[in-house]
C-alpha positions as CSV (number, residue, x, y, z in Angstrom):
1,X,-62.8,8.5,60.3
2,X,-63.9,5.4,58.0
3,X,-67.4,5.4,56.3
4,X,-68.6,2.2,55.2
5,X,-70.4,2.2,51.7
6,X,-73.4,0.0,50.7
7,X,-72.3,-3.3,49.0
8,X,-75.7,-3.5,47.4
9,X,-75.1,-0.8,45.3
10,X,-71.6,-2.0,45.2
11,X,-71.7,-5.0,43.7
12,X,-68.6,-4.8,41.4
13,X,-66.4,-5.1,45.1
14,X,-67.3,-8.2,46.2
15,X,-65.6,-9.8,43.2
16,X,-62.4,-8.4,44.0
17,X,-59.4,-10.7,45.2
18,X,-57.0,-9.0,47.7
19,X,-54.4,-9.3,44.8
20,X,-56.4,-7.5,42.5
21,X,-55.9,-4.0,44.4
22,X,-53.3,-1.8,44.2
23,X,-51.2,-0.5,46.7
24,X,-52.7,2.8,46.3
25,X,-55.8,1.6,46.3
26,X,-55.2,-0.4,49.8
27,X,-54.1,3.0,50.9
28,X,-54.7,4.8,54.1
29,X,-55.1,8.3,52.7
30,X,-52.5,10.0,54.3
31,X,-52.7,13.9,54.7
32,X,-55.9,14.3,56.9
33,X,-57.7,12.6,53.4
34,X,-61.5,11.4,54.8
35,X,-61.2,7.1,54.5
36,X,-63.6,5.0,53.5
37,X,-64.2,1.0,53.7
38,X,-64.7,-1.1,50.6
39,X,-64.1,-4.7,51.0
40,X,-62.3,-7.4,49.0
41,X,-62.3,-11.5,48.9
42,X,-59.1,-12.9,50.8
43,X,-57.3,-15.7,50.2
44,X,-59.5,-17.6,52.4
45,X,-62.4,-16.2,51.3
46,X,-63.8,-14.1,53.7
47,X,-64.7,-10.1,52.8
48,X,-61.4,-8.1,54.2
49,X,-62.1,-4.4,54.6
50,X,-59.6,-1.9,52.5
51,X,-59.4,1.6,53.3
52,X,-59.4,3.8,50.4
53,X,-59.4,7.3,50.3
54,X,-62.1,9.7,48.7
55,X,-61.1,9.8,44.9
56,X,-61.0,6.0,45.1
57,X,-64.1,5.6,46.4
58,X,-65.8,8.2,44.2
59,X,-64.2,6.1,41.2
60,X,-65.5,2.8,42.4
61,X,-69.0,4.1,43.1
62,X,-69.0,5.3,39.3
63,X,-67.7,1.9,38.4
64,X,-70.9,0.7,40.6
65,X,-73.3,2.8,39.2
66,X,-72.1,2.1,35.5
67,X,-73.4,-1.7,36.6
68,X,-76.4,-1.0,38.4
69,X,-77.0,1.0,34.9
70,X,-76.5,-1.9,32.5
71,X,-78.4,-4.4,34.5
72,X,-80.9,-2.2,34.5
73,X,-80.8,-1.2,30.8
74,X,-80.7,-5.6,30.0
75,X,-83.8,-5.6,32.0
76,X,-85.5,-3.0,30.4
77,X,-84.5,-4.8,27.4
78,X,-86.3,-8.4,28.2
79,X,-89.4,-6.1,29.5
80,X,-89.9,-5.2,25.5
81,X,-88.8,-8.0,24.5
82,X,-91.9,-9.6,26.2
83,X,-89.4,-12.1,28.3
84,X,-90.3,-10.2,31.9
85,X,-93.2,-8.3,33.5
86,X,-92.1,-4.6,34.5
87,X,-92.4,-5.4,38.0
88,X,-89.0,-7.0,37.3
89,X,-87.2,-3.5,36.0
90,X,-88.9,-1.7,38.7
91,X,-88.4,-4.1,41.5
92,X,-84.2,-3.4,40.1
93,X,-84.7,0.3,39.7
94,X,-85.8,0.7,43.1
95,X,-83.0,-1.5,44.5
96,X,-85.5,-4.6,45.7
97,X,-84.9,-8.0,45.8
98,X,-87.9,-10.9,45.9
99,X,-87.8,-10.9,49.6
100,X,-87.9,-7.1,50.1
101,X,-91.1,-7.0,47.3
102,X,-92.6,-9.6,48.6
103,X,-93.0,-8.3,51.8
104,X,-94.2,-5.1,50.6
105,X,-96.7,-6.5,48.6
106,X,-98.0,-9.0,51.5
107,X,-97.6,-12.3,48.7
108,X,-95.1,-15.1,49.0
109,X,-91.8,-15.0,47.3
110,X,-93.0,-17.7,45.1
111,X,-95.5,-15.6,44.4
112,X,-93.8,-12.6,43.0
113,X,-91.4,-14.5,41.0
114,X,-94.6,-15.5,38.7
115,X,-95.6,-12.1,38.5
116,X,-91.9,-11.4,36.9
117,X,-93.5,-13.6,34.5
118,X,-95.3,-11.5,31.5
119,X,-98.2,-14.0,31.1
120,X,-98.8,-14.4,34.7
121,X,-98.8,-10.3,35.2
122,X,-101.0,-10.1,32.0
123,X,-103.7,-12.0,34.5
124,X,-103.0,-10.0,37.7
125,X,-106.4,-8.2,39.4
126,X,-106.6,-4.2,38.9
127,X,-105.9,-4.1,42.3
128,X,-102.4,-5.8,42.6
129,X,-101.0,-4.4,40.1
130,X,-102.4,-1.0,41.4
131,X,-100.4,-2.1,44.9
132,X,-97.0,-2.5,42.7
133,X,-97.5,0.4,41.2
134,X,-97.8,2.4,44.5
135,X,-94.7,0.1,46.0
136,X,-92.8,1.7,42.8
137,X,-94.3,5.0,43.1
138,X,-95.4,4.9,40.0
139,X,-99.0,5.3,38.2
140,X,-101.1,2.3,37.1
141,X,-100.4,3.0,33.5
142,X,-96.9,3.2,33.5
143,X,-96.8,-0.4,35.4
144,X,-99.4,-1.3,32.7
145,X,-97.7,-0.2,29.5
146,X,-94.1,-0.4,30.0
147,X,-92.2,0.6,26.8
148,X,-95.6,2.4,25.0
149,X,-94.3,5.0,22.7
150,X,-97.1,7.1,24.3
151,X,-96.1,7.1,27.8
């Protein structure tokens, strides 16, 4: 049985050359062992699935979520540093891209990546930035004052 795991939250994978893995990782976890799929760039480009077997995939999810981790902490990071809004660390947190955010939000891509911007969210109605907040899941005052000492 092969389970296929999420490239989004895997994005470490898909910079992976065939070469690059191991025979044991290119494994087909022999001894009744439950596979999985992660894929890797061939020589000719194009994503070629690898089975791996459980430990392997537990390992590379770790390796995944170490990444997801430090993107989000160098977001977090430009949200103090006043060079984002925090709609751009929550739209990460929550796993959303412009399109997907967008969509919620009923706005135009274009749109939403101004309102990344911190002057352009400085100027944004109550009311929208009460609608991110409730995409998020989040109260109005966290969106608000990302970072306060008092929140």
């Amino acid at each position: 049985m092969y389970v296929a795991i999420d490239l989004r939250k895997i994005k470490i994978l898909v910079t992976m050359s065939i070469h690059e893995m191991s025979q044991e990782e290119m494994s087909y976890g022999e001894g009744g062992q439950e596979n999985k799929i992660v894929y890797a760039i061939g020589e000719d480009g194009n994503y070629i699935p690898i089975p791996v077997n459980g430990q392997q995939a537990k390992h590379i999810s770790q390796m995944a979520q170490w990444g997801s981790n430090t993107l989000l902490h160098e977001i977090e990071t430009k949200v103090k540093a006043g060079m984002l809004s925090p709609i751009a660390y929550y739209m990460e947190k929550n796993e959303m891209d412009i399109a997907t955010l967008a969509q919620k939000v009923g706005k135009w891509e274009w749109q939403v990546k101004k309102h990344l911007q911190p002057h352009v969210f400085s100027k944004l109605s109550p009311a929208l930035i009460q609608l991110y907040a409730n995409i998020f899941n989040i109260t109005f005052a966290t969106l608000v004052h990302f970072g306060d000492e008092q929140q």
